[in-house]
Each structure stands twice: as C-alpha cells, then as structure tokens.
C-alpha positions in Angstrom: -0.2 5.2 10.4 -0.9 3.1 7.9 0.2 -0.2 6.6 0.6 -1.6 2.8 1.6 -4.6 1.3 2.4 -4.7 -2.4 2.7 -7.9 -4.3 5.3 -7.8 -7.4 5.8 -10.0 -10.4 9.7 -8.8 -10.1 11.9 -11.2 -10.3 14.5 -10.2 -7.9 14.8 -8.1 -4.9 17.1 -5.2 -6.8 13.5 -5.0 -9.4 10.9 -5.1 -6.4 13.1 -2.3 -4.9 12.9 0.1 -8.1 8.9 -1.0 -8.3 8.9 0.1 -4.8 10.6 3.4 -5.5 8.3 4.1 -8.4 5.3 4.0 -6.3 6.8 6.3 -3.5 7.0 8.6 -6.2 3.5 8.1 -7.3 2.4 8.5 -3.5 4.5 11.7 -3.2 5.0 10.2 0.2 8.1 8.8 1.8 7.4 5.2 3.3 9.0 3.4 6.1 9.4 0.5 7.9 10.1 -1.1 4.2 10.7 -5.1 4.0 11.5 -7.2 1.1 10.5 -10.9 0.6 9.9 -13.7 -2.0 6.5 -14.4 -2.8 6.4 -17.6 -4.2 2.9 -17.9 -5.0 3.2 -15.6 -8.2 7.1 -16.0 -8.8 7.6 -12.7 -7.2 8.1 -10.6 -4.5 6.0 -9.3 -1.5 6.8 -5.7 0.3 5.2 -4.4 3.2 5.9 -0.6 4.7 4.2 2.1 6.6 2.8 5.8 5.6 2.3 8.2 8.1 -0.7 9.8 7.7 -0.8 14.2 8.4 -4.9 13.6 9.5 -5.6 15.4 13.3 -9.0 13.3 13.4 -9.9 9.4 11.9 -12.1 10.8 9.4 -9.3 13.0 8.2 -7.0 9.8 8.0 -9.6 7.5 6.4 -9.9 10.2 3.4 -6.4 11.0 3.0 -5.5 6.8 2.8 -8.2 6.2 0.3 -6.6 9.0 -1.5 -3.0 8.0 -1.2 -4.7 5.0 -2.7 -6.2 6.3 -5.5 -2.8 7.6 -6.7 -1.6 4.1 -7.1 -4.5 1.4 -8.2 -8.4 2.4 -8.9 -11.0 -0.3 -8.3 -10.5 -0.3 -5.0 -12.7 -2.9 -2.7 -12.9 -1.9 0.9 -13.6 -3.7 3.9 -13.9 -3.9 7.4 -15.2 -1.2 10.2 -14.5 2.3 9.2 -14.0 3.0 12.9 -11.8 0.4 13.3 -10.7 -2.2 11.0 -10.8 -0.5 7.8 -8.8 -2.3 4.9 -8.5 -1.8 1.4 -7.6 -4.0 -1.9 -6.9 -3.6 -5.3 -6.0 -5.7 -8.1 -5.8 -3.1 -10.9 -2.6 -0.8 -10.3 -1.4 2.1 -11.8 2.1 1.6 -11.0 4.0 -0.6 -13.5 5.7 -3.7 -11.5 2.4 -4.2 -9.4 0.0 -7.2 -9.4 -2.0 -6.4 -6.4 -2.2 -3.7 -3.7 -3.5 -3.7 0.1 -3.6 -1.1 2.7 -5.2 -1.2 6.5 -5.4 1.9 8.2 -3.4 0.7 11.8 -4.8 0.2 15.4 -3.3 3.1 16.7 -5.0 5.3 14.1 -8.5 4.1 14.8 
C-alpha cells in the first residue's frame, strides 16, 4: 500500500475533488481511503488516499510507486530507507490543480 498526500491551490472542496479525479485518471489507478481538508497555508486544500500496489516482492513495489509517480509530477526528490521508510516529494506536477505531491510507500509494504 501506499500513501499520498496532494496539496491543491483549489479553492473549494467540489474543485480539490475534480483535481483529485483528474489525477486518478493520470494514475490509471483507482485510489482509496480518499479525505478532503483545508489547507490553509496556501489558500487551498490538502488530500490524502491510498494506492494498492500489484508488486509480489518490495522491490517490485518500490518500482511500480516511483512509477505511478512519474505519471503525475517529475523532479522527484526521494528520501528515507529503501527497505523501510521510503518517501517521495515533488513540487513540479503534471496534473493541473496541483502544487506539490508526496507519497510514502506504507509499513506494511516494507
């Protein structure tokens, strides 16, 4: 499993929703586990939700997330253990709606 969170410039809930269901589409990936909430900070909103990853082995799933990645930002900075805490950050979407992007590949993955 892992776990995103998307920061949005969107100024209501309804437009952080489509942004959301733009980059599902991008993924090609059905999410789950979706929350909405203001974001202050940038006058926005923040959502958080899961992606099931198909990988039988971790190196399989740490592949196929910074993939399912690449589909929605480049410049991606990563961070953490690779057996265990990986994480992943970008600032430079390819997804209209999207100020910043961050993934972590879950505990029960590792």
């Amino acid at each position: 499993m892992s776990v995103w969170s998307v920061w949005s410039p969107a100024k209501s809930e309804r437009s952080a929703r489509k942004v959301h269901k733009w980059l599902e589409e991008r993924l090609g990936r059905e999410t789950v586990a979706t929350t909405f909430e203001p974001y202050p900070k940038i006058g926005g909103w923040m959502f958080t939700f899961h992606v099931p990853l198909t990988g039988e082995i971790h190196s399989e799933r740490v592949v196929e997330l910074i993939a399912l990645g690449q589909r929605i930002g480049r410049g991606w900075i990563l961070s953490g253990d690779v057996y265990g805490d990986l994480s992943g950050w970008s600032n430079q979407p390819s997804v209209a709606g999207i100020q910043a992007i961050e993934w972590r590949l879950a505990e029960s993955d590792a």
